[in-house]
N, C-alpha and C positions, 0 to 999 in steps of 0.2 A: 546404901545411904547416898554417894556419889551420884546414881541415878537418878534417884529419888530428886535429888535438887538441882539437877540439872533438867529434867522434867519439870520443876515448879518454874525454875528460870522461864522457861522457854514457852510457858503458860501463863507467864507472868505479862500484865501489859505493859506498868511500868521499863520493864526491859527491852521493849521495843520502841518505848517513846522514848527512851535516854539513845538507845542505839540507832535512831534514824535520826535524832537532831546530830548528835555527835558525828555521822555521817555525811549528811546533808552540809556542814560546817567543813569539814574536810576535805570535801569533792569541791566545793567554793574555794579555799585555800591554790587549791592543784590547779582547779582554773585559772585563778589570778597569779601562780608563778608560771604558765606556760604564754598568758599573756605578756608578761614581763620580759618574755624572751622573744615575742615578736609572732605569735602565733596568735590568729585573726579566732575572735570569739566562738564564730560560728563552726568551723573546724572542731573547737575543743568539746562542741556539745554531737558533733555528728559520730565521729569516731568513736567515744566512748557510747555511745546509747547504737550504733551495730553492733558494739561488739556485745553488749547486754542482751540486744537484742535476738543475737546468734548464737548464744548460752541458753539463753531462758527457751530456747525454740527447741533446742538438742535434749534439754533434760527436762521439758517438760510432760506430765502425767499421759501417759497412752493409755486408749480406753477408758478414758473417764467421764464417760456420757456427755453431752450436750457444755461446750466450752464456749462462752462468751465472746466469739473474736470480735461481733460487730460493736460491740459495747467495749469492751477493752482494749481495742484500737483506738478507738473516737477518746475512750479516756486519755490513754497514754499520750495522744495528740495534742488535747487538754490544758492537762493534769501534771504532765510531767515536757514536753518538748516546748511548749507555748513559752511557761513558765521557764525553762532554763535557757532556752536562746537569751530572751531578754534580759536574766541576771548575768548569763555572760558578757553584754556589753556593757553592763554594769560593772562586773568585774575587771574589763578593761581601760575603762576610765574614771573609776572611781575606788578610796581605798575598800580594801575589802571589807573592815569593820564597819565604814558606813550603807553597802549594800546589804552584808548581813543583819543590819540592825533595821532595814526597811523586810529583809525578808519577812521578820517578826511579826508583821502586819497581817501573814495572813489570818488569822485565829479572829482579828475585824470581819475582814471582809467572809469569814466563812459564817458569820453573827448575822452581817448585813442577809445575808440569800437565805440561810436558815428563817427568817424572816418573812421571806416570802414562800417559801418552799413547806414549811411547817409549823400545822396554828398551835403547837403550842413551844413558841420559841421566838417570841415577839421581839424586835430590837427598842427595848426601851429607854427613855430620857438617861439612865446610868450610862446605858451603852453608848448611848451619844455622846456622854461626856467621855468615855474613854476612845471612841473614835477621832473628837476635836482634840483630845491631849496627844492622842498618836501623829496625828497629823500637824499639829504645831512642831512635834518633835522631830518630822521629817524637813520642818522648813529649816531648823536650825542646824538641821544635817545638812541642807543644801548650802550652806554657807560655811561649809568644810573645805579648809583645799585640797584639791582631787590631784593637782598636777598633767590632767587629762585634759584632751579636746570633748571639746561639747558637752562640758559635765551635766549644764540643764537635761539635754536631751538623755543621756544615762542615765537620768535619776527620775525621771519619767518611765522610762522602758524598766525601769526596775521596782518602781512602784507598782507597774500597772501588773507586771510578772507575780507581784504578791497578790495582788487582786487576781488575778486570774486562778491563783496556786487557792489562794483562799475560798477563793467560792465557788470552786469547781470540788472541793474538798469534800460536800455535801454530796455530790455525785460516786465518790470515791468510799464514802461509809454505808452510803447504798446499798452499790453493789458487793463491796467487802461483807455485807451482810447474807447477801444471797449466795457468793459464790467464796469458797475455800481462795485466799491468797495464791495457793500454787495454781488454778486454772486462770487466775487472770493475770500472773507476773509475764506470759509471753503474750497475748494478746497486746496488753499494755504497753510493752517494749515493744514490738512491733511496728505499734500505731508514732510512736514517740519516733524511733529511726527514722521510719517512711517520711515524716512530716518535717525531720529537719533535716532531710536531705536534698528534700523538694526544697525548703527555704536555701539552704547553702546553695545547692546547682543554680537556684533562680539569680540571686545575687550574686554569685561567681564565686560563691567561695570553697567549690566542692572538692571534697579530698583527692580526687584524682587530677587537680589545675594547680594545688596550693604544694610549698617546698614543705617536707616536713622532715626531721633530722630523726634518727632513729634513737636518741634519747627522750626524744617529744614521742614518739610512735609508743614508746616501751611504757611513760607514763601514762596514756591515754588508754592504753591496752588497760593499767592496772585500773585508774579510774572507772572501765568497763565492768571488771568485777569488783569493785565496790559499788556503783551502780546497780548491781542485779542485787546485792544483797541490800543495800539501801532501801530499794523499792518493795522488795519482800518484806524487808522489815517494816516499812511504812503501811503496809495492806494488813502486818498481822495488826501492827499499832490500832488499826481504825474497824478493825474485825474483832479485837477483844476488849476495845475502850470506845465507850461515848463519844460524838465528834467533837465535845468539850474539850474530855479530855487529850484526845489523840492529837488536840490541837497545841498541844503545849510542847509538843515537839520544837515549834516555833521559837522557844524561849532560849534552847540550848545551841544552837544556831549561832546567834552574835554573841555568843560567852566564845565561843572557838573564833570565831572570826575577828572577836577584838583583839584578842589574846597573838592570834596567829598572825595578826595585820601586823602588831608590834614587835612582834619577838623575829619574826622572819622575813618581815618585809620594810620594819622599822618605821609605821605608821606610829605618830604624833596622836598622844592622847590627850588633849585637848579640853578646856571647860567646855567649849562649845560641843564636844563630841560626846562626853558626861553627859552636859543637859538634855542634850536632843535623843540620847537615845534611852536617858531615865524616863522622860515623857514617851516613847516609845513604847518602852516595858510596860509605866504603870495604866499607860490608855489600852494597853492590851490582858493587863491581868484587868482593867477595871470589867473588859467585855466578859472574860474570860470567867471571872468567878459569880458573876451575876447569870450567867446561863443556865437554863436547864436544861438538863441530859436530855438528847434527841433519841426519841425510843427508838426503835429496832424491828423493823429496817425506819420507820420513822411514819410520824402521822403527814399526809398532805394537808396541804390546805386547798381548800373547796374553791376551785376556779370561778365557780357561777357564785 
């Protein structure tokens, strides 16, 4: 019996879209106390994503025929490094709650590209209106106090990271459809390390120039394997759910991040933080329940 429903769990989709928000929400938290202690953004997204990337490489499937690297590189570069450099420096100048509560956005922007990407998943005038209520709701996030330098510029780079997360997200249900999650978890990490190490060395931030104290090394290791199982669990999320629904991952995100802003980093919950990120939510469930399931692997739309 044990088995038996530890088996349904694990075939469950639901249980990976709770397990990847609740993740995704945690590894943001980690970011934003190693920033507090003076560790530069770009550091905290490089370290953890080799060490994912050096797991997922060790124990991944041998002889499993034809494995996606040149697609699950380019994702992982995407999908996963694009995306978390820029909410790192969101995390470092701005509270956590209000970055997580723009991450929420991507489930918009995965509506807008589905749009163009598959004819039958139109963004209609609903959606529009739950994109203009998302986006009001980020202006009166911006008029949160961050206590940070350049919060304009962080809350750009943090926006644009949910756009990117979001509508590369279409790419990510894809391929989740063609290929089993365990041949593309090292591919993807892969692509993710390679590309934010090239950004840290470029801008100088690269782990062998920067002081890191072996408490900071020991956290980062850990966020590594959560990391590998985050992404796992995000590819089963979008392999056994519509990208409707694998998108609601997105919801449980700033439930952790508001929660975790306040309780442990003693972030101010604010009407203006309430308003801005109700309108958040509701311009994201308004996209989010007016959608139709993206078939499988999905219809295009006719270029000509």
């Amino acid at each position: 019996m044990r088995a038996q429903l530890k088996s349904g769990w694990l075939r469950n989709g639901w249980f990976y879209i709770i397990l990847t928000g609740v993740l995704f929400g945690t590894l943001g938290l980690c970011t934003k106390f190693l920033t507090t202690r003076g560790l530069d953004p770009f550091t905290c997204a490089v370290v953890p994503f080799c060490i994912t990337a050096l797991i997922a490489l060790v124990i991944r499937p041998r002889n499993s025929g034809r494995v996606p690297w040149i697609e699950g590189i380019a994702m992982g570069a995407v999908n996963a490094a694009g995306p978390a450099l820029m909410f790192n420096v969101g995390f470092s100048r701005l509270p956590a709650s209000v970055v997580t509560l723009i991450l929420a956005l991507g489930p918009v922007f995965t509506a807008l590209t589905a749009h163009f990407v598959f004819h039958d998943d139109r963004f209609t005038r609903i959606k529009g209106l739950g994109l203009a209520l998302s986006l009001t709701g980020v202006g009166l996030l911006a008029g949160f106090p961050s206590g940070g330098e350049r919060p304009g510029y962080a809350l750009a780079l943090t926006l644009a990271g949910a756009a990117l997360s979001g509508s590369s997200l279409v790419w990510v249900k894809r391929l989740a459809n063609l290929y089993q999650p365990k041949f593309l978890l090292a591919p993807m990490m892969t692509g993710a390390a390679l590309l934010s190490v090239v950004v840290a060395t470029v801008i100088g931030y690269a782990p062998w120039v920067v002081e890191i104290s072996l408490p900071q090394w020991a956290l980062m290791a850990v966020m590594g394997i959560g990391g590998l199982v985050t992404f796992f669990s995000s590819l089963k999320a979008n392999e056994l759910n519509p990208a409707s629904r694998a998108g609601l991952m997105g919801y449980l995100v700033p439930i952790v991040g508001v929660t975790g802003g306040a309780l442990v980093f003693a972030e101010p919950i604010t009407l203006g933080l309430l308003a801005g990120g109700a309108l958040v939510i509701a311009g994201v469930a308004l996209v989010g329940i007016t959608r139709r399931q993206i078939a499988s692997p999905g219809t295009l739309t006719d270029p000509s």
